[in-house]
Backbone bond lengths (Angstrom), bond angles and torsions (degrees), N, CA, C in turn:
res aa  C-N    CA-C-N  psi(-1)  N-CA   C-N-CA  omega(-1)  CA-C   N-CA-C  phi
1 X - - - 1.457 - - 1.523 108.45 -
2 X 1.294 130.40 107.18 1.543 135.76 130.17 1.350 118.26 -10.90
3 X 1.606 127.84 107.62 0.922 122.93 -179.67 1.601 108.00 -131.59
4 X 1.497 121.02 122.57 1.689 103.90 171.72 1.645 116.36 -90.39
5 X 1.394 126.26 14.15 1.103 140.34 -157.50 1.726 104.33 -109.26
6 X 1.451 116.35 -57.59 1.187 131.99 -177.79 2.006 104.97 -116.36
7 X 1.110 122.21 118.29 1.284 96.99 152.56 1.872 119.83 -140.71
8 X 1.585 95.54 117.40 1.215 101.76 -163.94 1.508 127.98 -54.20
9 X 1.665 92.77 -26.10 1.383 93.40 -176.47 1.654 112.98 -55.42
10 X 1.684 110.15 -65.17 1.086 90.62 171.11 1.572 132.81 -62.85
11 X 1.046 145.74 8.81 1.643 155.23 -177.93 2.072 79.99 -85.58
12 X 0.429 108.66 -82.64 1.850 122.24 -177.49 1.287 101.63 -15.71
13 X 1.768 101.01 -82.50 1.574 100.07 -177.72 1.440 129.77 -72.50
14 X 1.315 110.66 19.55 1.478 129.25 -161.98 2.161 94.48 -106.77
15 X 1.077 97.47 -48.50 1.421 106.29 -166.67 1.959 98.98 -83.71
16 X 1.251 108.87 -22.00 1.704 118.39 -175.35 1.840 88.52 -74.87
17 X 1.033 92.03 -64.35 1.592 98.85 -171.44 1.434 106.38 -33.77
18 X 1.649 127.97 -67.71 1.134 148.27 -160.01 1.396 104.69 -50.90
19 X 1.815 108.20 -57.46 1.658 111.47 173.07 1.604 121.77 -59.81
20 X 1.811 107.78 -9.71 1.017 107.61 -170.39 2.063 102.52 -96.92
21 X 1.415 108.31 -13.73 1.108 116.34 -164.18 2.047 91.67 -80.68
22 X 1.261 92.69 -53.27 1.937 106.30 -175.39 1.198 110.51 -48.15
23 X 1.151 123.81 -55.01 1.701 132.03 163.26 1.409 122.42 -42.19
24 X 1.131 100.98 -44.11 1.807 100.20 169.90 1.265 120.39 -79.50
25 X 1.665 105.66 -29.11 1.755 110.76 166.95 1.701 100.73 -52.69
26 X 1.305 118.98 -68.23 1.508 121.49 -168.66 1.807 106.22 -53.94
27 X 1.227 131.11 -33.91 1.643 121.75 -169.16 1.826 90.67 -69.74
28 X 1.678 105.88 -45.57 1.517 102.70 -153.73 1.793 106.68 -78.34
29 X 1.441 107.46 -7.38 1.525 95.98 147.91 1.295 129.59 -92.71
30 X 1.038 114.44 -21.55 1.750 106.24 167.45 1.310 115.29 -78.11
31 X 1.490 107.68 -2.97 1.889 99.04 -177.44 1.473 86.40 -75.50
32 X 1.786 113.02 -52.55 1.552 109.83 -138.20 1.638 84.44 -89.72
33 X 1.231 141.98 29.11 1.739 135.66 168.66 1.587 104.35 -111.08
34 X 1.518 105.13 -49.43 1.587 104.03 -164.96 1.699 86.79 123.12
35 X 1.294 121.93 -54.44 1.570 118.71 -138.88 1.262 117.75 -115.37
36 X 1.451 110.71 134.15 1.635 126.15 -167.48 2.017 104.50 -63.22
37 X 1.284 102.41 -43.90 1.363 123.14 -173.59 1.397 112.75 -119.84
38 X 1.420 108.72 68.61 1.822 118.38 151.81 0.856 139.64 -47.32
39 X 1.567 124.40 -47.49 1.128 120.43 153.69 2.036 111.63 -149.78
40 X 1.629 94.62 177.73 1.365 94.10 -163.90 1.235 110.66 -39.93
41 X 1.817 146.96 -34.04 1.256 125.15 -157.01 1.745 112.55 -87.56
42 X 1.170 119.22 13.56 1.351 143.16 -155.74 1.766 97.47 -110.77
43 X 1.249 127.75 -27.02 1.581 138.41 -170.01 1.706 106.71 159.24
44 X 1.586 113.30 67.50 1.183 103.77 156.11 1.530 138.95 -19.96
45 X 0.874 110.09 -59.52 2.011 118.95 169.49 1.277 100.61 -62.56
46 X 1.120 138.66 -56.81 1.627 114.66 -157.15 1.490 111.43 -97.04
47 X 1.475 102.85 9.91 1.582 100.91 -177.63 1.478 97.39 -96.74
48 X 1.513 126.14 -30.69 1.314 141.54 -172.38 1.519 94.77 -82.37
49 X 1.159 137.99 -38.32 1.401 130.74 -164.49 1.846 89.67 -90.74
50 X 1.515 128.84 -56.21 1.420 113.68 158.11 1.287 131.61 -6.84
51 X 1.680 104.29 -78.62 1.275 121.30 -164.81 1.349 99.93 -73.26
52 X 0.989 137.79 -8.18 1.759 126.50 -177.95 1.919 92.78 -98.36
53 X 1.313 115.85 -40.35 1.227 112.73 175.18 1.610 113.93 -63.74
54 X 1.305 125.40 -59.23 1.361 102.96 171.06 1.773 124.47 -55.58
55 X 1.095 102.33 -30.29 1.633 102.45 173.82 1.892 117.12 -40.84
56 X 1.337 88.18 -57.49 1.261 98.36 -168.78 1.868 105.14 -71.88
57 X 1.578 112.96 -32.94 1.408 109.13 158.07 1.758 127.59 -35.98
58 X 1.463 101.10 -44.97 1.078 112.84 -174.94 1.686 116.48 -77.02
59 X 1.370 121.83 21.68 1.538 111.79 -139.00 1.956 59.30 -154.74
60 X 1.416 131.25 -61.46 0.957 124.65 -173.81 2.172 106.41 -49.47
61 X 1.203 104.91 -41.71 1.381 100.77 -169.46 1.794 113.30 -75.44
62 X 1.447 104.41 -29.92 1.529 95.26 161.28 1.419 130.29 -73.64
63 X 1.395 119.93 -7.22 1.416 134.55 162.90 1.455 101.49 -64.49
64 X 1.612 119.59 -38.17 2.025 101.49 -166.75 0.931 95.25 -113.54
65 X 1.914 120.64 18.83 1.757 111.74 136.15 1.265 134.54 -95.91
66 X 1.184 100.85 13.71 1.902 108.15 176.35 1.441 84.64 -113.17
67 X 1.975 132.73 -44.30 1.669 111.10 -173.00 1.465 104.74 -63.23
68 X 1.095 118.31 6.31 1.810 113.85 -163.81 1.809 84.29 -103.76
69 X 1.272 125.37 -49.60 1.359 128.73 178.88 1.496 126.27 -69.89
70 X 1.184 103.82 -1.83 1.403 120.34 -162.57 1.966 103.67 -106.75
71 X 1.788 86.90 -44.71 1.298 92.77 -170.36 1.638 111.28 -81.81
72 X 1.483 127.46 -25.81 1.374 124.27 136.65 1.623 135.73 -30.58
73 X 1.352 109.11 -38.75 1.549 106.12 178.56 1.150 100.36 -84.62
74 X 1.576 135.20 -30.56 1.647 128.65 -179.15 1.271 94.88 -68.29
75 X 1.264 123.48 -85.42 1.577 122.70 -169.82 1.518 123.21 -29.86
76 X 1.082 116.67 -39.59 1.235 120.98 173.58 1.850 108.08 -74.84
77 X 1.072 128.23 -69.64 1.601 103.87 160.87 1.526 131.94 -51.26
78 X 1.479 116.25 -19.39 1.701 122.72 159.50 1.814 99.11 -45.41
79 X 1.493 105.05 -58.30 1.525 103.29 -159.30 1.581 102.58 -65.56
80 X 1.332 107.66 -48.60 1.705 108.26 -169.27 1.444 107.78 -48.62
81 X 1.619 104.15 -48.72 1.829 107.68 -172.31 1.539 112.03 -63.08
82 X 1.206 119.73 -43.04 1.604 116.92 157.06 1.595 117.07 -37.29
83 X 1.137 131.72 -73.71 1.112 137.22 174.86 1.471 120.24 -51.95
84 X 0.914 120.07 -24.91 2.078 137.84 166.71 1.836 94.14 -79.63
85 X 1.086 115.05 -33.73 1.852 112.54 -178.54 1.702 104.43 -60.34
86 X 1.795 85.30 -64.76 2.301 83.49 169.91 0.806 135.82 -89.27
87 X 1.698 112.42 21.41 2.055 113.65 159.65 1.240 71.96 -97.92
88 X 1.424 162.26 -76.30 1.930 138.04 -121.06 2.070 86.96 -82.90
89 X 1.151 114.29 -4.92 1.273 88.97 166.40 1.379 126.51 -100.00
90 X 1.331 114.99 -23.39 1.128 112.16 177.75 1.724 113.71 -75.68
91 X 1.293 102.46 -20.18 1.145 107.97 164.51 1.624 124.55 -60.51
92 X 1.198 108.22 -39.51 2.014 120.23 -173.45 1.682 74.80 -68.02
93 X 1.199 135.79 -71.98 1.440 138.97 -155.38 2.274 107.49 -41.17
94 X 1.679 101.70 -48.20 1.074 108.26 -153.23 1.763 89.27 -77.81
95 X 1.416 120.64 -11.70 1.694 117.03 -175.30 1.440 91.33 -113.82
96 X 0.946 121.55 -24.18 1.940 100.58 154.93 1.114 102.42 -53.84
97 X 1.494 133.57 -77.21 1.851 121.53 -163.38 0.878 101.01 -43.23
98 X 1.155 128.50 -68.88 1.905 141.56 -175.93 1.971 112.66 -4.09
99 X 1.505 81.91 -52.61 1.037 95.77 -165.42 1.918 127.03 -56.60
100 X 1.229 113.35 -25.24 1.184 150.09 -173.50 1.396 110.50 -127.65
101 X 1.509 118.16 16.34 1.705 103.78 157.17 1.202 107.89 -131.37
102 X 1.310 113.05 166.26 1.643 130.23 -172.88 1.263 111.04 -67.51
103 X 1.417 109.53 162.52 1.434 126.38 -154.25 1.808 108.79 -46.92
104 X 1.582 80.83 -41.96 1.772 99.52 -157.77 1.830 94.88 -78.84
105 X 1.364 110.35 -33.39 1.358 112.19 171.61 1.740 114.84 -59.62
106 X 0.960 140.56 -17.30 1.361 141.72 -138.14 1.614 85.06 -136.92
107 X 1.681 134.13 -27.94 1.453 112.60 152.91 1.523 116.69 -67.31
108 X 1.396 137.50 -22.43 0.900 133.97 168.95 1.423 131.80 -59.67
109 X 1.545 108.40 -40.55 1.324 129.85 174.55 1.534 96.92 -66.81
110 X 1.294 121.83 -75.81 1.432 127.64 -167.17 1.806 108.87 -33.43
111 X 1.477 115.42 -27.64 1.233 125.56 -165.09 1.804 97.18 -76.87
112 X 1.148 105.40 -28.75 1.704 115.72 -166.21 1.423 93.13 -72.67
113 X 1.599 104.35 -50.30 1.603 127.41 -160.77 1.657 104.17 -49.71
114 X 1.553 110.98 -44.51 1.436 135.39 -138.51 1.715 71.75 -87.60
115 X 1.359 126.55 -68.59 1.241 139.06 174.21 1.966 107.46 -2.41
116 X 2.035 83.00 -85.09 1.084 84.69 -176.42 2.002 141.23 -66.30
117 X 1.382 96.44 -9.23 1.371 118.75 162.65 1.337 112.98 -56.24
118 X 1.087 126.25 -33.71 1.619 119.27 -143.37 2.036 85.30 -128.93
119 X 1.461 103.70 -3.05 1.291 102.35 163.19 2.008 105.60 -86.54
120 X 1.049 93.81 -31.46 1.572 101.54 -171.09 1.719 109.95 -60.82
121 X 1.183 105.56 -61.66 0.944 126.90 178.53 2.153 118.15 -58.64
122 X 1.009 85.56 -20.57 1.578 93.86 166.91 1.746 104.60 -87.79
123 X 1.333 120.24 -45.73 1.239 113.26 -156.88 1.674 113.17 -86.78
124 X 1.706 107.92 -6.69 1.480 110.44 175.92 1.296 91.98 -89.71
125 X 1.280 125.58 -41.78 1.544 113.89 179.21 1.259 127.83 -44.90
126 X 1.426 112.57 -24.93 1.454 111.51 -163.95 1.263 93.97 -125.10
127 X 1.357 141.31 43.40 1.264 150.63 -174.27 1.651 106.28 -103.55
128 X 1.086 101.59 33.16 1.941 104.75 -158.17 1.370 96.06 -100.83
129 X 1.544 110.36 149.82 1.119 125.62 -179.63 1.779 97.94 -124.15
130 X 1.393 120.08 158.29 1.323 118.01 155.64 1.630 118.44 29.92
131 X 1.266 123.27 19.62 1.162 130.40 172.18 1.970 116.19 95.57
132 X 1.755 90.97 17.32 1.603 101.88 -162.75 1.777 106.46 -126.61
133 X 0.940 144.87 120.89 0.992 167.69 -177.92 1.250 121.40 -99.98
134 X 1.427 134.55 84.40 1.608 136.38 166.69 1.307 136.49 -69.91
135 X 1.507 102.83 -6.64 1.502 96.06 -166.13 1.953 86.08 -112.47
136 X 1.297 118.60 5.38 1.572 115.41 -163.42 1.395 98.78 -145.61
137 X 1.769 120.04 76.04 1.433 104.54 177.34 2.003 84.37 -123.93
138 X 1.547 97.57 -167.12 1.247 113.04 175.52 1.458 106.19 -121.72
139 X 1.910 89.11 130.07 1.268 109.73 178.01 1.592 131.12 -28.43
140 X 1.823 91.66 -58.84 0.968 89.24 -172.95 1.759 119.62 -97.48
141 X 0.865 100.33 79.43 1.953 104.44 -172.60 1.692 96.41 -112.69
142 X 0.860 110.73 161.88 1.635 117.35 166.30 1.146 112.21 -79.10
143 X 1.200 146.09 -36.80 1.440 148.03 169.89 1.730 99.62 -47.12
144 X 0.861 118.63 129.67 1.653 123.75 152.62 1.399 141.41 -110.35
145 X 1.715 109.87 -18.62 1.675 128.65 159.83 1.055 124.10 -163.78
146 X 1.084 118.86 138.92 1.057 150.93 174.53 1.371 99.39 -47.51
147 X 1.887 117.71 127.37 0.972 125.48 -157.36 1.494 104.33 -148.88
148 X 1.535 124.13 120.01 1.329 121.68 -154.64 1.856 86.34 -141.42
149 X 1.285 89.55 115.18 1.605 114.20 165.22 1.393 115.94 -52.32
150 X 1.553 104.19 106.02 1.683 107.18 170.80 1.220 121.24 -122.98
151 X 1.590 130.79 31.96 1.212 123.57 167.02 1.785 104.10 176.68
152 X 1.366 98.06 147.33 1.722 101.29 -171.85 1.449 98.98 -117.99
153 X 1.128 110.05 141.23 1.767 110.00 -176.70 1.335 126.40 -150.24
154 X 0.830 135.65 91.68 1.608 161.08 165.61 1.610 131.95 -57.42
155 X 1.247 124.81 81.08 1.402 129.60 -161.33 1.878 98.66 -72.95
156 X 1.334 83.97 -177.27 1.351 106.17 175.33 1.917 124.41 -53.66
157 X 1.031 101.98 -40.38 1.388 125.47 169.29 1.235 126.37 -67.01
158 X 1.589 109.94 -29.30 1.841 122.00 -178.60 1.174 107.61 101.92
159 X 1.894 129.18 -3.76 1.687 125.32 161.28 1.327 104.15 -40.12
160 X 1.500 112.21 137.27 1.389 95.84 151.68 2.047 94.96 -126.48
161 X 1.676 77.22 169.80 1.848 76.21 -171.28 1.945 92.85 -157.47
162 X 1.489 121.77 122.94 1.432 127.63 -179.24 1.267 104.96 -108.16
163 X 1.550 92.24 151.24 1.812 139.51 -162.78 1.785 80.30 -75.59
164 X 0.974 116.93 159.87 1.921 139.98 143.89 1.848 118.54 -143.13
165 X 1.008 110.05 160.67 1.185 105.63 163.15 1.877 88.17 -131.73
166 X 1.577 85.27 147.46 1.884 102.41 176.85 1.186 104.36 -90.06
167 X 1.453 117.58 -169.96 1.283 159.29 -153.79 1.531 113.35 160.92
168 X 1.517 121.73 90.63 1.222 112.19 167.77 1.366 111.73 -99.82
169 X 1.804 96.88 140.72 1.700 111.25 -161.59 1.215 104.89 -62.83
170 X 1.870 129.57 -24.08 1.402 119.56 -166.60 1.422 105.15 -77.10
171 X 1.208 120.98 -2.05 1.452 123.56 166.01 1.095 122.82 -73.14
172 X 1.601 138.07 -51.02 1.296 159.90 -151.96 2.209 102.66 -122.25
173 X 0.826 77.47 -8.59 2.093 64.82 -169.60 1.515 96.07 -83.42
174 X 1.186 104.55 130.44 1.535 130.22 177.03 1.235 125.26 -82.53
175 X 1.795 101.05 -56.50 1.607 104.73 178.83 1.889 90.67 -128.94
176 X 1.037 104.08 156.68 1.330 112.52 -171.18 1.765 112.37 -122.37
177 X 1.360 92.66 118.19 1.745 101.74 -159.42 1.599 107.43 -61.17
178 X 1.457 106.34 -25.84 1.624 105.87 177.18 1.241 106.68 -83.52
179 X 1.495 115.44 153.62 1.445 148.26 160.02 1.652 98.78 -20.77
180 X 1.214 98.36 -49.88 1.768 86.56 -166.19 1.388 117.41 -78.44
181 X 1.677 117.71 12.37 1.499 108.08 152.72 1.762 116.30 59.16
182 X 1.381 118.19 46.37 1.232 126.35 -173.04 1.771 114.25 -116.47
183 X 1.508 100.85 29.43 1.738 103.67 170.25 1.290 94.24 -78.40
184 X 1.617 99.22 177.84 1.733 133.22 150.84 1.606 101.18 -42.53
185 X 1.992 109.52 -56.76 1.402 97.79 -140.28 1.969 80.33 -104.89
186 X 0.743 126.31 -47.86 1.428 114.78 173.25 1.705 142.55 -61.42
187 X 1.410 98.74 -19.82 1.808 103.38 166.08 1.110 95.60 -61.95
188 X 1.419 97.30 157.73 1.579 114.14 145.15 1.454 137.88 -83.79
189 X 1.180 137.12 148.03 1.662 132.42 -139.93 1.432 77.18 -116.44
190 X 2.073 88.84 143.25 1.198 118.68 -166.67 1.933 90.92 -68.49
191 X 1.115 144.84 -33.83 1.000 140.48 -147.29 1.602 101.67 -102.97
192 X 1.386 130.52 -46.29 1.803 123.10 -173.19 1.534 90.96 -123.25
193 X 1.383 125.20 39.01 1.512 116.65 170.04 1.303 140.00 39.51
194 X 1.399 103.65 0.09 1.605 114.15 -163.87 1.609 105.62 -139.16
195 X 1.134 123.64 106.73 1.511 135.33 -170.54 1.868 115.91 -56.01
196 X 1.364 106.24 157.13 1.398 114.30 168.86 1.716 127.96 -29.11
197 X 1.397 109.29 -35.92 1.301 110.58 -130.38 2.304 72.34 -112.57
198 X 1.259 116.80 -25.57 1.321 109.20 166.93 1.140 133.78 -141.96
199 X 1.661 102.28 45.96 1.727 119.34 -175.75 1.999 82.48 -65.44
200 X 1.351 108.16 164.51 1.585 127.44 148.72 1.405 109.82 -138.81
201 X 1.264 108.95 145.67 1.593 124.57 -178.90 1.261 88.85 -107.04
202 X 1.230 132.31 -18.81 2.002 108.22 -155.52 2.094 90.67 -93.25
203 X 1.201 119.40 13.36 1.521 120.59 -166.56 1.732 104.19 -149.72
204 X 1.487 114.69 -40.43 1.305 129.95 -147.98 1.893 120.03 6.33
205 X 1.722 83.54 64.76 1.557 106.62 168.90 1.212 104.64 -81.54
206 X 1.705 102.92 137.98 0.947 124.11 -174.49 1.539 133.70 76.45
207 X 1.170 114.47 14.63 1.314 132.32 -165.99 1.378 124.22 -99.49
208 X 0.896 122.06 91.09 1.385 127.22 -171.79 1.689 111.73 -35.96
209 X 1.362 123.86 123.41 1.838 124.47 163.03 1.195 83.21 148.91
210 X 1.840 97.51 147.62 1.224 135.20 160.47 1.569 102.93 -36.01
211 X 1.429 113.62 -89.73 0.893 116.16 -173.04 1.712 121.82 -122.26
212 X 1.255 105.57 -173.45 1.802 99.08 -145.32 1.833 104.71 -69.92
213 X 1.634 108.05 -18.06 1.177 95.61 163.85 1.776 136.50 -75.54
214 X 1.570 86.39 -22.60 1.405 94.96 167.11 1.548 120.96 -78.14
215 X 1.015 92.03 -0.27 1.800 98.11 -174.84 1.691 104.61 -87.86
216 X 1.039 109.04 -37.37 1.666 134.56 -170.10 1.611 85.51 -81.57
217 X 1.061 117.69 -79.01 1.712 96.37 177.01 1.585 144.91 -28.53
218 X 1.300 82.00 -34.41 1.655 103.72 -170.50 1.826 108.89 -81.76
219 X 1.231 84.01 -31.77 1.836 89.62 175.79 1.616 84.46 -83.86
220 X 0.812 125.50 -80.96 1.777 107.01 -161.73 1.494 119.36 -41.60
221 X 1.273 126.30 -43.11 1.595 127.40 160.27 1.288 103.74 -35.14
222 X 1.620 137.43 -61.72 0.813 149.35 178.43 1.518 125.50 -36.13
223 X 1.627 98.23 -70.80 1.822 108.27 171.31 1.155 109.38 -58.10
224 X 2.099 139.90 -18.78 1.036 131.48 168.56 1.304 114.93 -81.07
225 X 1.347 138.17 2.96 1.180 143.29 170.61 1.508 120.21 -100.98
226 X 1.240 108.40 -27.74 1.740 130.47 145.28 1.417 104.18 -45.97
227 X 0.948 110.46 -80.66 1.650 108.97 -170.50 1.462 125.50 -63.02
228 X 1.478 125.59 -35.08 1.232 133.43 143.36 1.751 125.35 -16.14
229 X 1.658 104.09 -67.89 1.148 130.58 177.85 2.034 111.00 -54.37
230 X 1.692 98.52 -49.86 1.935 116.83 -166.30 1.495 63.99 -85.32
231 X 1.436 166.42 166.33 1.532 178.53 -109.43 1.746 82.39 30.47
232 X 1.476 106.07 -85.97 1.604 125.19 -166.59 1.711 99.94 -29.06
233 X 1.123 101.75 -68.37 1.598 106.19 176.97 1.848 130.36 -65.33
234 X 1.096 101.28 -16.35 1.350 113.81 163.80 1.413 118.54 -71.68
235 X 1.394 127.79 -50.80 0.978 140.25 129.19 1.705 144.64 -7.03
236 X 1.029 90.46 -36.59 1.990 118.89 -176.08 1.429 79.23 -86.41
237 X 1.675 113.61 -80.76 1.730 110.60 -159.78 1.371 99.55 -42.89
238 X 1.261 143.62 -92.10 1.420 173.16 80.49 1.460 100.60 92.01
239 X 1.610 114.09 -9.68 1.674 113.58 -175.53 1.747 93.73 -136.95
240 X 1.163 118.12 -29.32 1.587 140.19 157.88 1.760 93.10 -35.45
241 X 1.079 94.81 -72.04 1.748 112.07 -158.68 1.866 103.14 -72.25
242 X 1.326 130.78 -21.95 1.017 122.57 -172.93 1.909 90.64 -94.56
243 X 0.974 124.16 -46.91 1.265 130.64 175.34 1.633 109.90 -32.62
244 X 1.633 104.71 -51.27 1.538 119.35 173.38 1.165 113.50 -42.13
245 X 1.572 100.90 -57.18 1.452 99.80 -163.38 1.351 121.69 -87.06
246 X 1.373 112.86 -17.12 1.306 118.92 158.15 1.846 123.56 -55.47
247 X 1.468 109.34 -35.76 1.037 114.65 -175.05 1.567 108.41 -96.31
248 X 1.129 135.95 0.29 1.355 148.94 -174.99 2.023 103.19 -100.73
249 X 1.575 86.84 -33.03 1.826 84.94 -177.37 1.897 103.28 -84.38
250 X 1.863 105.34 -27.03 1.366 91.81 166.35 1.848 127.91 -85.92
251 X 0.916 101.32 5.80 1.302 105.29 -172.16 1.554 93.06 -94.47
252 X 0.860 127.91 -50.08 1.428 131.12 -174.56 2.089 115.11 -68.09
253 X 1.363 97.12 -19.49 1.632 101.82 163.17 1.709 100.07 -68.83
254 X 1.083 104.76 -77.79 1.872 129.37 172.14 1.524 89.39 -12.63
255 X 1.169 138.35 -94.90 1.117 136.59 170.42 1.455 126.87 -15.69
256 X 1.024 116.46 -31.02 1.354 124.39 -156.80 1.912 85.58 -108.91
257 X 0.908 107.82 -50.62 2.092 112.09 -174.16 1.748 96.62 -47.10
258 X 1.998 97.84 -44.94 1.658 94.34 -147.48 1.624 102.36 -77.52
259 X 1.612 111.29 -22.95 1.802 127.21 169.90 1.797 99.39 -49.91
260 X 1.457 113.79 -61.37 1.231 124.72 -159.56 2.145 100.90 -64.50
261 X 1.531 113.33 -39.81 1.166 109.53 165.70 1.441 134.07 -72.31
262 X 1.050 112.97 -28.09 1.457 121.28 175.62 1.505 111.41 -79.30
263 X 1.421 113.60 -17.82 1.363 118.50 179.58 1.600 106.85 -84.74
264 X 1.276 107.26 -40.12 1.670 103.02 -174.79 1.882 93.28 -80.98
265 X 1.138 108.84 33.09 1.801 89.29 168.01 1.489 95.37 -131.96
266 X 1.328 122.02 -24.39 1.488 120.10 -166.74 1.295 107.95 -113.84
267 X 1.283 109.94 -23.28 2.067 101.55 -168.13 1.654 99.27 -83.94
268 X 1.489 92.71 161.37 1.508 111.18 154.72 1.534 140.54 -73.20
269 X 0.853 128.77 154.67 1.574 124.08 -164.16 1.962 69.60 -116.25
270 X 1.576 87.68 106.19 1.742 83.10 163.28 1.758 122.98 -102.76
271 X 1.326 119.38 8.81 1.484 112.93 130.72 1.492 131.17 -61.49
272 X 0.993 114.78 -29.41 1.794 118.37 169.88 1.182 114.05 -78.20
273 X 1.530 118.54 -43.75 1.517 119.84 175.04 1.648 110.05 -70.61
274 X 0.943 145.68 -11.04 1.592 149.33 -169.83 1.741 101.52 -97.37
275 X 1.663 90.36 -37.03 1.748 89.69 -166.01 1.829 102.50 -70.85
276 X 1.627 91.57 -41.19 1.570 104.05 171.54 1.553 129.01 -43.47
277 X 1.853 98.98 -54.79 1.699 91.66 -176.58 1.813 112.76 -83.26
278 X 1.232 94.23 -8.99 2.145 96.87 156.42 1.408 114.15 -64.49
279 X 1.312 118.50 -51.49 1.881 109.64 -178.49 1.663 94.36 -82.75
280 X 1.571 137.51 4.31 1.441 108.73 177.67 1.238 101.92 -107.09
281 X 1.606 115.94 4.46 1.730 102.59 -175.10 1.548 99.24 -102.98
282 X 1.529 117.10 -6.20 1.437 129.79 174.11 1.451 92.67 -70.86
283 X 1.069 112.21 -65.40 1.368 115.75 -158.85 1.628 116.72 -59.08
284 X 1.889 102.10 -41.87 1.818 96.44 174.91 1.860 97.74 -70.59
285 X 0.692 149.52 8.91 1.908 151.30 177.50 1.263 92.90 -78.36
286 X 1.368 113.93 -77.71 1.367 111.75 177.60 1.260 141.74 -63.17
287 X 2.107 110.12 -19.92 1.324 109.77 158.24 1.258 117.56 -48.10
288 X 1.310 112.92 -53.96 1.836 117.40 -169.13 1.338 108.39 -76.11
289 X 1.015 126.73 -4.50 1.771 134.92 175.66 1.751 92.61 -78.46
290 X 1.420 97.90 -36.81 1.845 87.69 -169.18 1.383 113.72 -88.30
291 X 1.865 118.23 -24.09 0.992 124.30 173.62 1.758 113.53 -58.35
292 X 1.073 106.64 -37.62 1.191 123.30 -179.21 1.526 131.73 -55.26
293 X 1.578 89.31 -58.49 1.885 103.33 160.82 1.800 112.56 -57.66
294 X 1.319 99.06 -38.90 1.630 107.29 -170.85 1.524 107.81 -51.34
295 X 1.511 92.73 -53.75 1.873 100.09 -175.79 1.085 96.15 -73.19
296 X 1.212 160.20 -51.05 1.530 130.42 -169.61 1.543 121.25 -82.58
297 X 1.191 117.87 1.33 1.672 108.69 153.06 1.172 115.40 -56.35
298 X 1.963 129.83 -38.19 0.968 104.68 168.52 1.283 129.93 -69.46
299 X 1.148 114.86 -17.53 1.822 109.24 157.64 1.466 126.98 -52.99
300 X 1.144 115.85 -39.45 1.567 124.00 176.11 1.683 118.09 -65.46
301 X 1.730 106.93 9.61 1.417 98.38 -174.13 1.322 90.21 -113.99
302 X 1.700 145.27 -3.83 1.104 161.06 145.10 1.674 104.84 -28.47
303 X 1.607 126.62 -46.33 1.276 131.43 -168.74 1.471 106.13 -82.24
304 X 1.391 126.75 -1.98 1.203 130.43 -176.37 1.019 91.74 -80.69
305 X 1.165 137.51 -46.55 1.908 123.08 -155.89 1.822 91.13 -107.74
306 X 1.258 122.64 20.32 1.374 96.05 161.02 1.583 134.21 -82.06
């Protein structure tokens, strides 16, 4: 039936067209975004499981900016405490000679000694990282280690609860900023009473022993218990820092898995989307080709009454 009142044909190709127009709206934003799932009304679940996944991405990358900050303040006291290992040795060396030279010989030495003391003591000082210092804190602080965030973790429930790796200072502190003098290189040794950083050979005041050979012993027992300890603590950083980097090279996979998952839920496959808006721009051609014929049938009922 000919109708000038209703005509379905065009109502048909009018509403084909329209679904055909919306569809190409949706490909030609995911061409020009990248992403299948923009936002929640596009795939509720995977935009919500997304967005909690990049969140926590983002929470992963400030973690391997504190192991990146973390692993600077170790390394940098790793290097200083190395270098504090071969001044306390050359030191055990310069009170070995000591030991067996004359008076006037042993001011000479002490002068080397005095040397290397006041080298020591410069180089823990300036052992600072980021405004932090490991080998030169005070005993008595409430802080006790150094504690560098290595992992963020989020259960099922929404707890979250973070990884650290330590560094405790009574391991690594050299000279000790408080009064009470409780470094490696600044206590005084249980054995000649008088610490690294101000033994003298040209006097050996204050030195615990009978006599002057026992005195000379007692400081060397001593500097070997120094060095024992700067080993012990060298050690701490030196497994601290491999720990870092071990956990800095996995954190940075993690990152890379949770990019690669969140991508296969939200991105576009833009070979599918390209192939798509080619058959949808075919297809709106021919919608309006049909819209077109549709509306002029009602013209063709005009020739009836001619």
């Amino acid at each position: 039936m000919a109708s000038i009142n209703t005509n379905a044909s065009a109502m048909t190709a009018l509403q084909t067209l329209n679904t055909i127009s919306k569809n190409m709206a949706t490909t030609q934003s995911r061409i020009s975004t990248g992403l299948r799932v923009a936002e929640a009304s596009d795939n509720a679940a995977y935009w919500s499981i997304a967005t909690t996944m990049k969140s926590d991405n983002k929470a992963n990358s400030v973690v391997q900016d504190a192991m990146g900050l973390g692993a600077g303040k170790i390394d940098t006291a790793y290097t200083a405490m190395n270098d504090a290992i071969g001044v306390v040795d050359q030191i055990k060396e310069k009170v070995l000679l000591a030991k067996s030279a004359s008076t006037e010989d042993r001011a000479k030495i002490q002068s080397e000694i005095s040397a290397l003391q006041s080298h020591l003591t410069d180089s823990v000082a300036s052992a600072s990282y980021a405004g932090q210092n490991l080998l030169q804190t005070d005993s008595t602080a409430a802080a006790t280690d150094l504690s560098v965030i290595s992992s963020y973790n989020r259960d099922s429930t929404g707890a979250v609860t973070t990884g650290t790796i330590d560094v405790a200072y009574d391991d690594v502190r050299l000279i000790d900023t408080n009064a009470a003098d409780a470094g490696i290189l600044d206590g005084a040794g249980t054995a000649s009473a008088v610490s690294v950083l101000t033994l003298n050979v040209s006097t050996l005041a204050g030195v615990t022993g009978a006599t002057e050979d026992a005195q000379f012993n007692n400081l060397l027992t001593d500097i070997e218990t120094a060095l024992g300890d700067m080993a012990t603590g060298a050690a701490s950083l030196g497994a601290a820092k491999s720990r870092i980097d071990l956990q800095k090279e996995f954190v940075s996979k993690l990152s890379d898995a949770i990019d690669r998952g969140v991508g296969t839920l939200v991105d576009a496959d833009m070979n599918e989307e390209s192939a798509r808006l080619s058959a949808l721009q075919v297809q709106q051609q021919l919608g309006t080709q049909a819209l077109s014929i549709a509306n002029s049938n009602s013209q063709n009922i005009l020739s009836l009454f001619r």
